[in-house]
C-alpha positions as CSV (number, residue, x, y, z in Angstrom):
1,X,1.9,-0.6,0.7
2,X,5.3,0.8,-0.4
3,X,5.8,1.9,2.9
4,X,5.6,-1.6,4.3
5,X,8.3,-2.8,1.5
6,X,11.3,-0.3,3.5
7,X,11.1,-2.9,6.1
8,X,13.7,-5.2,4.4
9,X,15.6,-2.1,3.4
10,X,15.7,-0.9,7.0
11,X,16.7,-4.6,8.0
12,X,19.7,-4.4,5.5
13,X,20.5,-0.8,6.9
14,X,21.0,-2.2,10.2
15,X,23.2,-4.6,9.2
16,X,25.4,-3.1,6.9
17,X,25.9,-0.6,10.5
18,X,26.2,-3.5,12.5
19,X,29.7,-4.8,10.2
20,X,30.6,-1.3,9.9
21,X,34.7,-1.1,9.6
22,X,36.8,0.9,12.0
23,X,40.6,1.3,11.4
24,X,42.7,0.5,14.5
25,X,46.3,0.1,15.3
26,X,47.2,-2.9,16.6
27,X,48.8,-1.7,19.6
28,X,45.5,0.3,20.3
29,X,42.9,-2.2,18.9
30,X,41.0,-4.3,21.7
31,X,38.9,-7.2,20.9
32,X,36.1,-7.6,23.2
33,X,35.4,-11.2,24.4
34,X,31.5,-12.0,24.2
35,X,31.3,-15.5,26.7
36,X,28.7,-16.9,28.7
37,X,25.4,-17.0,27.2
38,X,25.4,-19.9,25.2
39,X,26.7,-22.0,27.6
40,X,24.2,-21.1,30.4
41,X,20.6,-22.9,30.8
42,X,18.4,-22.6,28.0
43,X,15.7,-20.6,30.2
44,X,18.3,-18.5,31.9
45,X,19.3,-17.4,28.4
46,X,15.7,-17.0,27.3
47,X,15.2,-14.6,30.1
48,X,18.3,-12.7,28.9
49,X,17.7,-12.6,25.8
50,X,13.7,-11.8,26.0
51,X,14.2,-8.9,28.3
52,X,17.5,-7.3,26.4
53,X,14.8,-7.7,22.9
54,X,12.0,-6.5,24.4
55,X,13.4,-3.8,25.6
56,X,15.0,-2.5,22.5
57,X,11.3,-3.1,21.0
58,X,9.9,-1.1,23.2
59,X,12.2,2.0,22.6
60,X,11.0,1.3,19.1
61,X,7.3,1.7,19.8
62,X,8.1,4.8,22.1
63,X,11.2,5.9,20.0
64,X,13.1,6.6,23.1
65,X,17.1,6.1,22.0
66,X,18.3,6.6,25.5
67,X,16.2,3.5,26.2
68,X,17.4,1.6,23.0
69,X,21.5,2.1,23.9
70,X,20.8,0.5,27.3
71,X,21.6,-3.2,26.6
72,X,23.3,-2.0,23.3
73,X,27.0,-3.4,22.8
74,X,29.5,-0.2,23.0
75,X,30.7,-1.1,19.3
76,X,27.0,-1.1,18.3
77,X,26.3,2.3,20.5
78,X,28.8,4.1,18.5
79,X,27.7,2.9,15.0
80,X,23.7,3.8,16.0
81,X,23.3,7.4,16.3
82,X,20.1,9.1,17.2
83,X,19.5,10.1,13.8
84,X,20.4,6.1,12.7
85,X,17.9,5.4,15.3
86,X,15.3,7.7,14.9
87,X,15.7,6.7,10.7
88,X,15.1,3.2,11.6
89,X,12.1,3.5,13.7
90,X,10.8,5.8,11.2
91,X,11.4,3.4,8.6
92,X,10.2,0.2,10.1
93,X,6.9,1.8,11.7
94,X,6.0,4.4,8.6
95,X,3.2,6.6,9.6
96,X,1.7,3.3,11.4
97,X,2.4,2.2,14.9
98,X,4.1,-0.9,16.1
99,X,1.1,-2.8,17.9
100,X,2.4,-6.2,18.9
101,X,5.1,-8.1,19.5
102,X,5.3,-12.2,20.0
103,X,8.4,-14.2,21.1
104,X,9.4,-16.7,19.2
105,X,12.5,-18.8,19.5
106,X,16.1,-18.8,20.1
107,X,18.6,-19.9,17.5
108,X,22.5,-21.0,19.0
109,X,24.9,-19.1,17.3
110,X,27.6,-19.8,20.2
111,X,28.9,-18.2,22.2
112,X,26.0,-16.0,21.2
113,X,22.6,-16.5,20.9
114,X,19.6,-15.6,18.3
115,X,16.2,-14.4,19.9
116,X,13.3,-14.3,17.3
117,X,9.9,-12.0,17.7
118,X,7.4,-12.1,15.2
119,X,6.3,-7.9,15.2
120,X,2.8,-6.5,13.8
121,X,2.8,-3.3,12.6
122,X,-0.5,-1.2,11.5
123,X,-0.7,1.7,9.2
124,X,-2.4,3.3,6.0
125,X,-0.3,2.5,3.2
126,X,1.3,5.4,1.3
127,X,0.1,4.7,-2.1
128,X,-3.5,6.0,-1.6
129,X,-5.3,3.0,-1.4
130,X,-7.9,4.8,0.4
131,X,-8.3,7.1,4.2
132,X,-10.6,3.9,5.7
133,X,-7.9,1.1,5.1
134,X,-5.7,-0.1,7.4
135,X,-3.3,-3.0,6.8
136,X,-1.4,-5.3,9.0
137,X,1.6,-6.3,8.4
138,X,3.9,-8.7,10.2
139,X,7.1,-9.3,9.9
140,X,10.1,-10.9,11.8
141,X,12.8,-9.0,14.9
142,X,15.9,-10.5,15.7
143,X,18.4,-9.7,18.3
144,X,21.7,-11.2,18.7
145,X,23.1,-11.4,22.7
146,X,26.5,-12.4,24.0
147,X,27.6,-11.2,27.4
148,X,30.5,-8.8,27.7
149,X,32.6,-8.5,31.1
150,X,29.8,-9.3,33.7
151,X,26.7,-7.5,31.5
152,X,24.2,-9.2,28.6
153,X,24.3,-6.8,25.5
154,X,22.9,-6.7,22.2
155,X,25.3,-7.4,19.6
156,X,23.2,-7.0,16.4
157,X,19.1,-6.5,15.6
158,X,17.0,-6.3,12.5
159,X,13.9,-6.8,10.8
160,X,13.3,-9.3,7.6
């Protein structure tokens, strides 16, 4: 069951990535502008949002990076490496699998917004509770989305 416990570790992990610091001039520092998703129709942004998150979860249940860095925010590609990547997944999932994945809701965070899935994740736990037992174990995936120049990206994503 320990296993199933690294979940809010890996959750923290993310987003102590996610506010990583990087030292800029500033003549050379360029803030992007996230616009446009908050203001747009609710199931426009739903769409976004849904397909941007489910996307990412997938690369998680097939631990495909390439995949995960598509919708990715450049400042978020840079601070998750492959290894970042493949330590997540490994972390989240354990020796289980991911087998499900239910959206939620969306939160307004503007000009950004919060999508919400509810993941279940299967596996034995690690503390020898015995070869036959498998346990579920659900817990929640959020993704943060803002649009940058004309493309929808993932700003930020964890697990609680």
């Amino acid at each position: 069951m320990r296993g199933w416990l690294r979940i809010g570790l890996c959750g923290g992990m993310l987003a102590a990535l996610s506010a990583g610091c990087r030292t800029e001039t500033a003549e050379t520092a360029k803030t992007p502008e996230y616009t446009g998703i908050a203001s747009m129709p609710e199931a426009e942004a739903v769409a976004i949002g849904r397909r941007c998150g489910e996307n990412l979860l997938e690369a998680v249940r097939t631990r495909d990076y390439e995949r995960a860095c598509a919708d990715l925010a450049p400042e978020l590609t840079a601070k998750v490496s492959e290894q970042v990547f493949s330590d997540f997944c490994r972390m989240l999932v354990g020796s289980g699998e991911l087998t499900g994945y239910e959206y939620l809701t969306m939160l307004e965070q503007p000009p950004m917004r919060l999508f919400l899935w509810k993941l279940t994740l299967q596996g034995q736990p690690e503390d020898g509770a015995g070869p036959a037992e498998v346990v579920t174990v659900n817990t929640l995936f959020r993704v943060l989305v803002g649009k940058l120049d004309d493309k929808y990206v993932i700003l930020f994503f964890g697990v609680n």
